[in-house]
C-alpha positions in Angstrom: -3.0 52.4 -31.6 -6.1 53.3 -29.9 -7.4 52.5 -26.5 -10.9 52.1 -27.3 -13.7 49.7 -25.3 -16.5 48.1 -27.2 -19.6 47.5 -25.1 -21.5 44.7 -26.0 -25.0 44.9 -24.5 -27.8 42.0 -25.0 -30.5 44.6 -27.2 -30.7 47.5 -28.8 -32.6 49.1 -26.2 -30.2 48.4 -23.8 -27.4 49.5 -26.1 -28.4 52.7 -26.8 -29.6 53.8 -23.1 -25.6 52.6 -22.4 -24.3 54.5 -25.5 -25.8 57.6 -24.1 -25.0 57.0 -20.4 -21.4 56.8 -21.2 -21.0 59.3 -24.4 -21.4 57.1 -26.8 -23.5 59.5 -29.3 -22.6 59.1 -32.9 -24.6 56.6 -34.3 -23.3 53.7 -37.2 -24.3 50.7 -38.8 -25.5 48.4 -35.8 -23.3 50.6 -33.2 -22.7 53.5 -31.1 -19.7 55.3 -30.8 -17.6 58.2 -29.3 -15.7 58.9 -25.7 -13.4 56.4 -26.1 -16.5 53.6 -26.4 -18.0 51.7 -28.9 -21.1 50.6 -27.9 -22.9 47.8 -29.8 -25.4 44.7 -28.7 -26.9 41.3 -29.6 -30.6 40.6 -30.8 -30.7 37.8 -27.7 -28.9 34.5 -28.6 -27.1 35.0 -31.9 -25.6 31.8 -31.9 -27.0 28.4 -30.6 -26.7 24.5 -30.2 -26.3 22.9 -33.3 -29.1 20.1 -34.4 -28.0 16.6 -34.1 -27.7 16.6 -38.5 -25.1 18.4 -38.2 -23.3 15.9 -36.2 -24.4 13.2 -38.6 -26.8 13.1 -41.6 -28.4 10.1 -40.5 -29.5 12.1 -37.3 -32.1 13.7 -40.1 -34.0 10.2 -39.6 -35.3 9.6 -36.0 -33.9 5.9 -35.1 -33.9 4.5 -31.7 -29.8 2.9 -32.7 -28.8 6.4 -33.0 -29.7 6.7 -29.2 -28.3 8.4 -27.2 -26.8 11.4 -29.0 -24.4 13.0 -26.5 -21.9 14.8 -28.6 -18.2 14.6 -27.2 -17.3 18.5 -28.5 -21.1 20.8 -28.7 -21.2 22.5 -31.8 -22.5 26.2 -32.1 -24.0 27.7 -35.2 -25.1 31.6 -35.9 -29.2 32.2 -35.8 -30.4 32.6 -39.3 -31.9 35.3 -39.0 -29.1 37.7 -36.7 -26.3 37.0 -39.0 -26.0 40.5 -40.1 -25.5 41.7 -36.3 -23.4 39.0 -35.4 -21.0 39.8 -38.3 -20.5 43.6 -37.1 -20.1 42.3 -33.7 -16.9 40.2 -34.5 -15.9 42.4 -37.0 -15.7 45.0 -34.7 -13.9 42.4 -31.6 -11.7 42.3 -34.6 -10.4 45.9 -34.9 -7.0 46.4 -33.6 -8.4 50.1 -32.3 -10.1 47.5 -29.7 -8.3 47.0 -26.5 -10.7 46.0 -24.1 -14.6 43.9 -25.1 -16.9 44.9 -21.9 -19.7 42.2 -21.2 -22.7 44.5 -20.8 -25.4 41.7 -21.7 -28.0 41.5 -18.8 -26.4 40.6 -15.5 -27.5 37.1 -14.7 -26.9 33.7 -16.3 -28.3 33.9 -19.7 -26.3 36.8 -20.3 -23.1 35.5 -19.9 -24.1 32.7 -22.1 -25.2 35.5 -25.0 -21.7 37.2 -24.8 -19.6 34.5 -23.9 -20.8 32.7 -27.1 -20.7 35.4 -29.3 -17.1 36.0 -28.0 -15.9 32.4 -28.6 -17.0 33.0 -32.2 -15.2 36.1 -33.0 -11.8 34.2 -31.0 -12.7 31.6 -33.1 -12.7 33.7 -36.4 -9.5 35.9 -35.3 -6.8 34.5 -32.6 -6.0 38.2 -32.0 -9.8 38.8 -30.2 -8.9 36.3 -27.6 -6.0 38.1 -26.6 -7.9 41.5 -25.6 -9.1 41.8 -22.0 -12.4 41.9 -21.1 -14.9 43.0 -18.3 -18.2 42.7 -17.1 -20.6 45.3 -16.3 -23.1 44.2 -13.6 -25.6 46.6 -12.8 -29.7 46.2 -11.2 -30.8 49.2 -13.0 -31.0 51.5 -15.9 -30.7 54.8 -15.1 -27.6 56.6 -16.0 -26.3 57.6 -12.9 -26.0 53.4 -12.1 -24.8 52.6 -15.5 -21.6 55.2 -15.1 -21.4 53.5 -11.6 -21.5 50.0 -13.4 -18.8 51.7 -15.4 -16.5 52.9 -12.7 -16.7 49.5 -11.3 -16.0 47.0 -13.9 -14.7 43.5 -12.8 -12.3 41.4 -15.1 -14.4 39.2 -17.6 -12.6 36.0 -16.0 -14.3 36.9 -12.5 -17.4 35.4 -14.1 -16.2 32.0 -15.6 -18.3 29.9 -13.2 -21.3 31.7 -14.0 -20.8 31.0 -17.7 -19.7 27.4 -16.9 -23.1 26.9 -15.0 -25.1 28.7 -17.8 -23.2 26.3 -20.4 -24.1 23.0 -18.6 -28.1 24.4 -18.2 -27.6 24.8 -21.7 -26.0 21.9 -22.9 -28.5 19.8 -20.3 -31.6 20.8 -22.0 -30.3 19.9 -25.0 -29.2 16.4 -24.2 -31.9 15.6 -22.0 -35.4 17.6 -24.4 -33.5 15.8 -28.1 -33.3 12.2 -26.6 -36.4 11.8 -24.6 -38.5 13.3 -27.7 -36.6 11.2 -29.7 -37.0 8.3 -27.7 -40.8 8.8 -26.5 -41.9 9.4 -29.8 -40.2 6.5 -31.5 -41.4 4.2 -29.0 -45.2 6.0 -28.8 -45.2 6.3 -33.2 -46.1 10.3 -31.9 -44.9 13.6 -32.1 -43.5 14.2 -28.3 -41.4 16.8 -26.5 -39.6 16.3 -23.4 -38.0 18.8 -21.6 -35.9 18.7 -18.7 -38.2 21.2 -16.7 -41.2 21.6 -18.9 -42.1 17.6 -18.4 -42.2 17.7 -14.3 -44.1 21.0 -14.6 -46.8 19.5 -17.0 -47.1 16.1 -14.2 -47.8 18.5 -11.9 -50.6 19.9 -13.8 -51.9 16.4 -14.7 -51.7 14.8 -11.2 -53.7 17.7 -10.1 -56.2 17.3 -13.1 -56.5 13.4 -11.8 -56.8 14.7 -8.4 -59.6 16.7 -9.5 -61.7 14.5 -11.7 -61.0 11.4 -8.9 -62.4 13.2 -6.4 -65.6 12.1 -4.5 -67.7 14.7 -3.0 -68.5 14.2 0.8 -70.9 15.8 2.8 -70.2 16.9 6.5 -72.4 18.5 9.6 -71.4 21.8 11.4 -73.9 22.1 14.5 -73.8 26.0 15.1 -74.7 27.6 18.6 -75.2 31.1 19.1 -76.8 33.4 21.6 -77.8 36.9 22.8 -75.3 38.7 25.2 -75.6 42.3 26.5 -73.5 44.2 23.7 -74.0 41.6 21.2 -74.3 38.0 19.9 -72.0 35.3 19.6 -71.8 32.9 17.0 -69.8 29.8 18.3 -70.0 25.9 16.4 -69.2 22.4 17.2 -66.5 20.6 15.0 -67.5 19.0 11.9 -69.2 15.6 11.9 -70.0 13.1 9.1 -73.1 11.8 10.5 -76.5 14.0 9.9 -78.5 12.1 12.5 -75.8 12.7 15.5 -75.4 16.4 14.3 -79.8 16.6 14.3 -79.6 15.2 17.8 -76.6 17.4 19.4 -78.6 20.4 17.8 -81.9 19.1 19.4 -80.3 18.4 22.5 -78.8 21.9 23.1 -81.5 23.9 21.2 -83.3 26.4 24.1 -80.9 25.2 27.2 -78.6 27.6 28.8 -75.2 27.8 27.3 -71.9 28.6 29.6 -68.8 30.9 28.5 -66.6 28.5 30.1 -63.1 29.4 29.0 -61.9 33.0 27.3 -58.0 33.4 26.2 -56.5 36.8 24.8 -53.6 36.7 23.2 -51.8 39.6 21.6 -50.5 38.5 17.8 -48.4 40.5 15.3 -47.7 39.9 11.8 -44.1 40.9 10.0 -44.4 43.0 7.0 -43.9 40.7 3.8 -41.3 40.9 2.0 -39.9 42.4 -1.3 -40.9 41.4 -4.7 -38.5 38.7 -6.5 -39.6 38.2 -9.9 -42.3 34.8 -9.4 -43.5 36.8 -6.3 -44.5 39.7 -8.6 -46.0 37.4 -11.2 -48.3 35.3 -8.7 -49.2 38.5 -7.2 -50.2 40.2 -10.8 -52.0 37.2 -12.1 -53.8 37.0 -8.6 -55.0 40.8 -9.0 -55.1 41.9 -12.1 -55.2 38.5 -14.3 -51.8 38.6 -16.2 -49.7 36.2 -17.1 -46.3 35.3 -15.8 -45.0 36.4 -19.6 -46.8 39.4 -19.8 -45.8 40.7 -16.2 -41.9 39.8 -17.2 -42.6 41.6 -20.0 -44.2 44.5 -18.4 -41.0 44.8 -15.6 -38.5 44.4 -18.5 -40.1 47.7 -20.1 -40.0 49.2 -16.7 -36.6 48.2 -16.3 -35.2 48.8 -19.9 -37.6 51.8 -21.4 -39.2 53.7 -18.4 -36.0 53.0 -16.0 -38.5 52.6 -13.0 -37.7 49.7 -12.4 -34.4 47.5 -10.8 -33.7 44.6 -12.7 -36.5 42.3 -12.3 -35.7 38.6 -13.4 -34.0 38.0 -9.8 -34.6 35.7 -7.2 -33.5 38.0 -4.2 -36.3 39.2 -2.1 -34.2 42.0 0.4 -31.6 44.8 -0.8 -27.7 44.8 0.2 -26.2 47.1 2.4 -24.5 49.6 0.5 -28.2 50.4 -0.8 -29.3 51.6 2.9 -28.1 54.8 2.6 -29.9 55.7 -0.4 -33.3 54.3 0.6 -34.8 57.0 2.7 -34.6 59.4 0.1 -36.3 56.6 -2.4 -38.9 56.1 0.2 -40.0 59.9 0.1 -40.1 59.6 -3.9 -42.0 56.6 -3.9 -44.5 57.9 -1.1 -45.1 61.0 -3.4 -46.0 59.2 -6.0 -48.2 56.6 -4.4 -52.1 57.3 -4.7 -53.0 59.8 -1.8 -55.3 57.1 -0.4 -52.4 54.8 0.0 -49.5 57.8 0.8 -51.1 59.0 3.9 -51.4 55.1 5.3 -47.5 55.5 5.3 -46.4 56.5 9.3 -42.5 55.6 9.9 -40.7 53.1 7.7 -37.9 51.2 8.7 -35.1 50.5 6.0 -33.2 47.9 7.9 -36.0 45.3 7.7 -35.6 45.3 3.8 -31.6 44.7 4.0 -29.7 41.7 3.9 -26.7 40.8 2.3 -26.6 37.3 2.8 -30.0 36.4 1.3 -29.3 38.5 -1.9 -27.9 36.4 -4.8 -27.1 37.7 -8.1 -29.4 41.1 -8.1 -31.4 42.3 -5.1 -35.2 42.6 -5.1 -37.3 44.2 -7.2 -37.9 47.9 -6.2 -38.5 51.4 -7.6 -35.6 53.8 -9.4 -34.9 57.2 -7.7 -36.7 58.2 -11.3 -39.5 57.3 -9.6 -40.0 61.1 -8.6 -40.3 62.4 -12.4 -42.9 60.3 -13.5 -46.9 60.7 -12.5 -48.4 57.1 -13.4 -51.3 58.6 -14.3 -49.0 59.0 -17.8 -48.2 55.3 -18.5 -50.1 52.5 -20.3 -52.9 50.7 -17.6 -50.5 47.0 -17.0 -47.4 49.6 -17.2 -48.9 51.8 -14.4 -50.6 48.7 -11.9 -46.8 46.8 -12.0 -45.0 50.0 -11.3 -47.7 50.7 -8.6 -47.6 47.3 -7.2 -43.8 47.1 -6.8 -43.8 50.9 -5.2 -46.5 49.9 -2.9 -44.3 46.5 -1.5 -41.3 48.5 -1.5 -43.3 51.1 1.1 -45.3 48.2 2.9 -42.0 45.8 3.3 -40.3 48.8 5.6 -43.6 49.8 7.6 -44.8 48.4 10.8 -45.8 45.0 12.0 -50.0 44.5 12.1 -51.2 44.1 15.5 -54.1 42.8 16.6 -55.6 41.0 19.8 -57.1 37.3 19.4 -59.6 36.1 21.8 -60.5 32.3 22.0 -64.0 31.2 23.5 -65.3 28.0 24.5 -68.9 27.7 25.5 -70.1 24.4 26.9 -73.9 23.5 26.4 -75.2 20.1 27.7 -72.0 18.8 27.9 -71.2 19.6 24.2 -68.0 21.9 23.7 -68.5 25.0 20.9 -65.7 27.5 19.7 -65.3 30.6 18.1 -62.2 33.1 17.9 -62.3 37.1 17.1 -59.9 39.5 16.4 -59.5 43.3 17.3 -57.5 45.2 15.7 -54.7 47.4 17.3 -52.1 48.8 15.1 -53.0 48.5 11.1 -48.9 49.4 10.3 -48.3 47.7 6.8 -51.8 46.0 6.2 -53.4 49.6 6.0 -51.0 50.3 3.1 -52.1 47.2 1.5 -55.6 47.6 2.2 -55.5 51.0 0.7 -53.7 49.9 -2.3 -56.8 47.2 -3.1 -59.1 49.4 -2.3 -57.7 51.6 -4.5 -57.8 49.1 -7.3 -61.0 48.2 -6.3 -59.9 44.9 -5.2 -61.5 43.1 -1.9 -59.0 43.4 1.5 -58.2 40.0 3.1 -60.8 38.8 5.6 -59.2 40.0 9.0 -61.8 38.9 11.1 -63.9 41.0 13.7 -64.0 41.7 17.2 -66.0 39.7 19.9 -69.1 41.2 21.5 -67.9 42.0 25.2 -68.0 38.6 27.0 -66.6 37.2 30.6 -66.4 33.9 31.7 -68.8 32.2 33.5 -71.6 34.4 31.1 -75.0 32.3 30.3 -77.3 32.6 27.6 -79.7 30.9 26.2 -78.9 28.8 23.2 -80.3 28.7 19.9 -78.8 26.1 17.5 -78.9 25.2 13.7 -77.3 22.7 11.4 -75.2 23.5 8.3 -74.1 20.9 6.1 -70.9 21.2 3.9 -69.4 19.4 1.4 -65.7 18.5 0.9 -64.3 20.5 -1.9 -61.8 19.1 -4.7 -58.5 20.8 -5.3 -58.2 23.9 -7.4 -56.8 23.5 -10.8 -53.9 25.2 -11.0 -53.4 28.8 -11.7 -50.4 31.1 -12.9 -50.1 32.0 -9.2 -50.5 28.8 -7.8 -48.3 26.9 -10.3 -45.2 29.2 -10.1 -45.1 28.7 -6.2 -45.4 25.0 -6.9 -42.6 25.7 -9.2 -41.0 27.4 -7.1 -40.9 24.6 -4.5 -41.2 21.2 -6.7 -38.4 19.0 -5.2 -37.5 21.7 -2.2 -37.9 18.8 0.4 -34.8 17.0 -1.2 -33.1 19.9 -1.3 -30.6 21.4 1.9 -32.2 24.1 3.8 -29.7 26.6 2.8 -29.9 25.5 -0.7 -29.8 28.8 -2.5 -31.6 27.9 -5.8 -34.5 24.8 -5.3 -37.5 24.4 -7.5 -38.2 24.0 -11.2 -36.7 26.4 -13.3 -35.3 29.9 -12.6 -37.5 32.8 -12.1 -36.6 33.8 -15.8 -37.4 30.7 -17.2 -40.8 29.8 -15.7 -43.0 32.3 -17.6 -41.4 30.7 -20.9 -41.7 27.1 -19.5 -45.8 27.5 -18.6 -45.9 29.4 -22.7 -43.8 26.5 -23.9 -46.6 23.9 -22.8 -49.6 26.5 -23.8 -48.0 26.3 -27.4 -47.2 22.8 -27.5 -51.0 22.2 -26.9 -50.2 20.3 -23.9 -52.1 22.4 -21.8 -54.9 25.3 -21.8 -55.9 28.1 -20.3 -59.2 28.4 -19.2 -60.1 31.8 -17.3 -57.2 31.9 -14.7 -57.2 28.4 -14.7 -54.3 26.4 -16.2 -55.4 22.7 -17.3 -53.5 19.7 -18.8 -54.9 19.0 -22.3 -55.8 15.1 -23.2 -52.6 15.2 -25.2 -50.5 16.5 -22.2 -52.4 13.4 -19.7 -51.2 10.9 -22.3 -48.1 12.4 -22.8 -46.8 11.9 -19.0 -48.9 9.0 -18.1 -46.1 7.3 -21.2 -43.0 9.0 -19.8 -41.5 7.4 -16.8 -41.0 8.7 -13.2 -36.6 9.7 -13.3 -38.0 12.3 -16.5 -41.2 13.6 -15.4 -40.5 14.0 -11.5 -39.1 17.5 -10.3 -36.8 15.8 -8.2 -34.3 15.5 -10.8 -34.6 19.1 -11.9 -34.2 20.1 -8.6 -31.0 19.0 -7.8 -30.0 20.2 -11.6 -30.8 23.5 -10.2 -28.4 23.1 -6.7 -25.9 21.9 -8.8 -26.4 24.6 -11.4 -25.8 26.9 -8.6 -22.2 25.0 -7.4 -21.1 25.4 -10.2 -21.4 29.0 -9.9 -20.1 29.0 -6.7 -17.1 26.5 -7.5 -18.1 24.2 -5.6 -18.7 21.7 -8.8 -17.0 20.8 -12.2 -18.7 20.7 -15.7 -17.3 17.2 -16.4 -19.0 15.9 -13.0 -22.4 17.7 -14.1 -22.1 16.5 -17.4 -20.9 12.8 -17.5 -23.8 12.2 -14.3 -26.6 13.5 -16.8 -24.9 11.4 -19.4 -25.5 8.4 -17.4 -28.8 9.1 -16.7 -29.8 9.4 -20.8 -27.8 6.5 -21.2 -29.8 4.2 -18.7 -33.3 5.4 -19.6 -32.6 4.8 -23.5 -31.1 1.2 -23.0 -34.8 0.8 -20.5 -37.3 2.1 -22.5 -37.0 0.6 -26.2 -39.3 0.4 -28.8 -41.6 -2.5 -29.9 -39.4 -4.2 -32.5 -35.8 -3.6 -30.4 -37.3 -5.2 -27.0 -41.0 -6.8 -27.8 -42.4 -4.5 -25.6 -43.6 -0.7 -25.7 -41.6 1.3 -23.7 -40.7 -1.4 -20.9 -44.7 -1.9 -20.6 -47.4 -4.9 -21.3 -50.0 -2.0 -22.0 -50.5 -0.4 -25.7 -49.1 3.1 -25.6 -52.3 5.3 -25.3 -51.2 7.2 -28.7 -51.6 4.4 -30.6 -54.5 2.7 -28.7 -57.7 2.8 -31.5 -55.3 4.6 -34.0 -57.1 5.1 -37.2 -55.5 2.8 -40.9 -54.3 4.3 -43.5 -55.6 2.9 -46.4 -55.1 2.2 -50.3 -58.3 4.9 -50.8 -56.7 8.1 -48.7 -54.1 9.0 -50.6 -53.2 12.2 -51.6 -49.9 11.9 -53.1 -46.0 11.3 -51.9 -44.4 13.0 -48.4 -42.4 15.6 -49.7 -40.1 14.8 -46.8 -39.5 11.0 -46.9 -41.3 9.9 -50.7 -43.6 7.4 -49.0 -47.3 8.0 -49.3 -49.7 10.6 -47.5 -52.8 9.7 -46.5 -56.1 11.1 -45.0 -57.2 10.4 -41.7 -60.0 12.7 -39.6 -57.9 14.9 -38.1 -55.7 15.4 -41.2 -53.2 14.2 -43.7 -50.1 12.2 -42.7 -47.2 9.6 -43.8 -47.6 6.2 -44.4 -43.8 5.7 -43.1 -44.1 5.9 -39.0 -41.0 6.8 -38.8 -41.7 10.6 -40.7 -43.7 13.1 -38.6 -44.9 14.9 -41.6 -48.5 15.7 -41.3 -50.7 18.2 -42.1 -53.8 18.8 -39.9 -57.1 19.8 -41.0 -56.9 22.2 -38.1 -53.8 24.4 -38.7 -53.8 27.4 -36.6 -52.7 29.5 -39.5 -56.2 28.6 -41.5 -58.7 28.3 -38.5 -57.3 31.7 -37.0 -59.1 32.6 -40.6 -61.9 30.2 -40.1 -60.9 27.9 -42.2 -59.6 24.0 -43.0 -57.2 22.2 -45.0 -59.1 20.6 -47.6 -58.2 17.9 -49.4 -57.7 19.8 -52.2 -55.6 22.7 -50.9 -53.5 19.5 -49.2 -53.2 17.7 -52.1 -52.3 21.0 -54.1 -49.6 21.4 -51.1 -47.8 18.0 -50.9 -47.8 17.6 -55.0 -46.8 21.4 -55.9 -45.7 22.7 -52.8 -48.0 25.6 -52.9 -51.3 27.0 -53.6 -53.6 30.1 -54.1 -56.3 30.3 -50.9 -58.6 33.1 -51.7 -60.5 34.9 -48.8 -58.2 35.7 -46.1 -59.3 38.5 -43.9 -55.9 41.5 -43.1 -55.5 41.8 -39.4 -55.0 45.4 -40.0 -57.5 46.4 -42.3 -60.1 44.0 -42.2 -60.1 43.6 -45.6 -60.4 40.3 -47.5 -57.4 39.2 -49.6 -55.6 36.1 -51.8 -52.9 34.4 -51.1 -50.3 31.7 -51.9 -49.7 29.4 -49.4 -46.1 27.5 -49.6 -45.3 24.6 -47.9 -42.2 24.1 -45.8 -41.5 20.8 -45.1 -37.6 21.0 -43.8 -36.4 19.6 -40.3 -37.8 17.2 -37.9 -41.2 19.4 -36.9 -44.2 20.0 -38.1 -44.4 21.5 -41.5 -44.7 25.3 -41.8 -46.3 27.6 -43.7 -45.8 31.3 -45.2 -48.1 33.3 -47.1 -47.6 35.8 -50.7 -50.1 38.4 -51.1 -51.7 37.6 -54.6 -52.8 40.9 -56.1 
């Protein structure tokens, strides 16, 4: 019998940059193989939760007595669409020339999840699988000199159960918690909802900031400013703000044309640490805040760093400093990096200090986000324009975490004038150290520098001059809406004050979920983006002004999160995790009932806002019987929909698939669909060519959701 490995990585990409590290190099059906490995991979999750019909056919119906569903066994089924992979995948677990399955999916919580479900399968399909040993290959980058170090340092598969337990209960979590509170919201509310366990808190936060915003009353204030003419200069200095003009006029009257007194000057020598490393919602804030991108597209951007370019570490970490065993390396990685930074920025570089970059105990799963020693083949000049800025972003922190501190000198100055006290402070710079590297890197871009500040004209105390004096008036500014950089550190530290201080993991979400979280909601139509700005949609106000605090705060998700991470660390069981969130569902389904269980919507006096005003459906609009449920569809402005409140069909006039082609769903096309199923639209205009074309538009009215649709070309 043979001794052979399979390697089963979480893509293709992935697999084949393994295959070829390791000798891998004859290529099959959906696998590489050779030197003793087989090397083959997933297409993501293969296999997922189950749908709550497959517990029970009545679960097709959404009926507040079948609340809560909380299944005592989860069941799994294979992705439609990635059955062909996941069939050579357990066929090859299955060969008896296996001997040992390596984990090679990516090296965080997700991927466990991927392989540890895939593997259950195959044990599942064949007791003999569950009887090979397995390992896991944990490596932070892609190049083949880590990968055969991965190799040559493979832990036993079981060293990793916690991690898979945590990623399980996140799993099984989101499912319990997003299918009973949209269940349960949209039953009471006679709407299409969606709850989820982190999306919901992240959407209040967008919505209390929206209130904020349009609550906010506009307030002017008074800023008497005093400034005068010294020998090497003037000096600007001001009075602190007051709301009334008419004290402000007289102050400036008062002192106007008097002699003004330096009456108190302090110097005080300030330095400023370098910042630190990139984790991955440090780089996307960052990116958005320069060049505009979204937290998805700058994930996306690293991961083809990472996976294609192998210039990257692995970048959906939360670490922001390197471990110890990576010192020695780093000043040969500083010199690559240096000598591929833009000459305006390389020759800002003076000494660089590794040490301040390395710590093992604030480094989690994978350490920070940094350049490969490929680094020194590539000239960025060579990549695509978001490739080259994130690669020269990350090379540019890297350089600028390990550079010196930026010194400057403060001075404070207090001038009295007629017995009124004005202030002013200056700085002078003194050693630029990692600020000039920055500065050079946004000059570079063309990109402003931070203010700084400037120096003081020379001044002593006890100096007189004669004043001159002005009033400004202000005005008290609202709050920003949120943008992708502002909500991921929001994210980032939602529910943080009812967390420990040493609490590794706080926040909502993981920095690999919260790109997909802030997508989720842009999809859903729960919230738009306008310029950089991210804004709660009228549906996503209504939405969590129904829902009630224990769902929508982050407090809850927050200490998910901590206890997410004990898990890991074996510090917590599944069944604790699991039977507390079962409680939770439990309570808030038996408090918020619907109008005919309890009299009352949702525990509340006041009409839900979804059906506040809602438009009949009468006699005269219909259009024929729900394919879904057989009771009738009707015509309302904003579409066609079922008589039977409990059905979600609809079809709305404004379907993206039609108005991404400029057009409606007419009566007649939706008559044509929810009689025939399907109908000829002529007109569409190809994406590719820009040529005009017919089509047969079929309706899909399966599930729970909204209807879909796919097209036939018609020649």
């Amino acid at each position: 019998m043979s001794n052979i490995k399979l390697v089963v990585a979480e893509k293709g990409s992935v697999g084949k940059s393994i295959a070829q590290a390791i000798g891998a190099k004859s290529r099959k059906d959906g696998y590489y193989e050779g030197n003793g490995y087989i090397v083959s991979w997933a297409v993501g999750h293969l296999i997922g939760l189950a749908q709550p019909e497959d517990y029970d056919a009545k679960y097709k119906r959404w009926n507040y007595g079948d609340l809560p569903i909380i299944p005592e066994q989860y069941k799994y089924n294979p992705g439609p669409k990635t059955k062909s992979q996941l069939k050579i995948l357990v066929e090859l677990m299955k060969r008896k020339d296996i001997s040992t399955i390596v984990n090679a999916c990516d090296s965080g919580r997700e991927g466990e999840l991927i392989f540890r479900l895939i593997y259950n399968h195959a044990v599942a399909n064949s007791a003999s699988v569950g009887k090979k040993a397995t390992e896991r290959l944990w490596i932070s980058s892609m190049e083949e000199s880590a990968i055969i170090d991965g190799f040559n340092k493979l832990a036993p598969g079981k060293a990793y159960d916690k991690l898979y337990q945590a990623a399980l209960c996140r799993q099984q979590a989101d499912w319990v918690v997003g299918m009973n509170f949209s269940r349960l919201f949209s039953i009471i509310h006679n709407a299409q909802l969606r709850v989820g366990r982190v999306q919901t808190p992240t959407l209040a936060m967008l919505v209390e900031r929206a209130e904020r915003i349009a609550n906010f009353i506009k307030e002017s204030f008074y800023v008497v400013e005093l400034e005068g003419a010294l020998p090497k200069g003037a000096l600007r200095t001001q009075r602190e703000r007051l709301d009334d003009k008419a004290l402000a006029d007289d102050i400036a009257e008062k002192c106007n044309g008097k002699m003004a007194t330096v009456q108190f000057i302090e110097n005080q020598r300030k330095n400023v640490s370098p910042q630190k490393l990139y984790d991955l919602t440090t780089l996307q804030r960052e990116a958005n805040r320069l060049f505009g991108y979204t937290a998805s597209q700058t994930l996306e951007i690293a991961q083809e760093l990472y996976e294609k370019h192998k210039l990257l570490t692995y970048p959906r970490t939360d670490s922001r400093f390197l471990t110890e065993d990576m010192e020695v390396g780093l000043p040969a990685l500083i010199k690559s990096t240096i000598g591929m930074l833009p000459y305006g920025v390389a020759i800002k570089v003076k000494n660089t200090n590794p040490k301040l970059v390395v710590n093992n105990a604030k480094v989690s799963d994978h350490h920070a986000i940094i350049p490969t020693p490929s680094i020194s083949t590539i000239n960025p000049s060579i990549l695509p324009e978001k490739e080259r800025n994130i690669l020269l972003l990350v090379a540019t922190r890297f350089i600028s975490a390990m550079s010196g501190k930026y010194i400057f000198d403060e001075t404070a100055v207090v001038v009295a004038c007629e017995g009124e006290i004005f202030k002013t402070k200056g700085k002078t710079l003194v050693e630029g150290g990692w600020m000039d590297i920055e500065r050079a890197f946004l000059l570079g871009i063309g990109k402003a520098p931070r203010d700084e500040g400037e120096p003081l004209p020379k001044i002593e105390k006890g100096m007189k001059f004669a004043a001159t004096t002005s009033v400004r008036e202000g005005f008290t500014q609202p709050p920003k809406h949120y943008t992708e950089d502002t909500l991921l550190s929001a994210m980032e530290n939602a529910g943080s004050e009812d967390m420990p201080d040493d609490a590794e993991r706080k926040g909502l979400g993981t920095p690999a979920t919260r790109a997909n979280i802030i997508e989720t909601l842009v999809k859903a139509g729960f919230v738009e983006r306008k310029a950089k700005n991210l804004i709660a949609t009228d549906m996503g106000v209504k939405l969590i002004s129904v829902l009630p605090d224990n769902v929508k705060s982050p407090k809850m998700t927050a200490e998910w999160e901590y206890s997410l991470k004990d898990i890991e660390k074996g510090n917590r069981i599944m069944v604790d995790f699991m039977s507390s969130l079962g409680l939770m569902v439990r309570s808030t389904v038996e408090k918020y009932q619907p109008l005919d269980v309890s009299g009352s919507s949702g525990g509340s006096s006041e009409a839900s806002p979804f059906t506040r005003n809602q438009e009949p459906l009468s006699e005269e609009s219909i259009i024929g019987d729900c394919p879904r449920c057989g009771n009738s569809v009707g015509e309302k402005h904003k579409g066609y929909f079922c008589f039977n409140n409990e059905c979600k069909f609809a079809l709305f006039k404004d379907n993206k698939l039609f108005t991404s082609q400029k057009k409606k769903i007419t009566r007649d096309i939706a008559v044509a669909l929810v009689t025939m199923g399907s109908t000829q639209v002529n007109g569409f205009i190809s994406k590719k060519s820009g040529k005009p074309y017919n089509a047969m538009v079929i309706l899909d009215a399966s599930g729970d959701g909204w209807p879909q649709f796919r097209l036939d070309f018609v020649k």
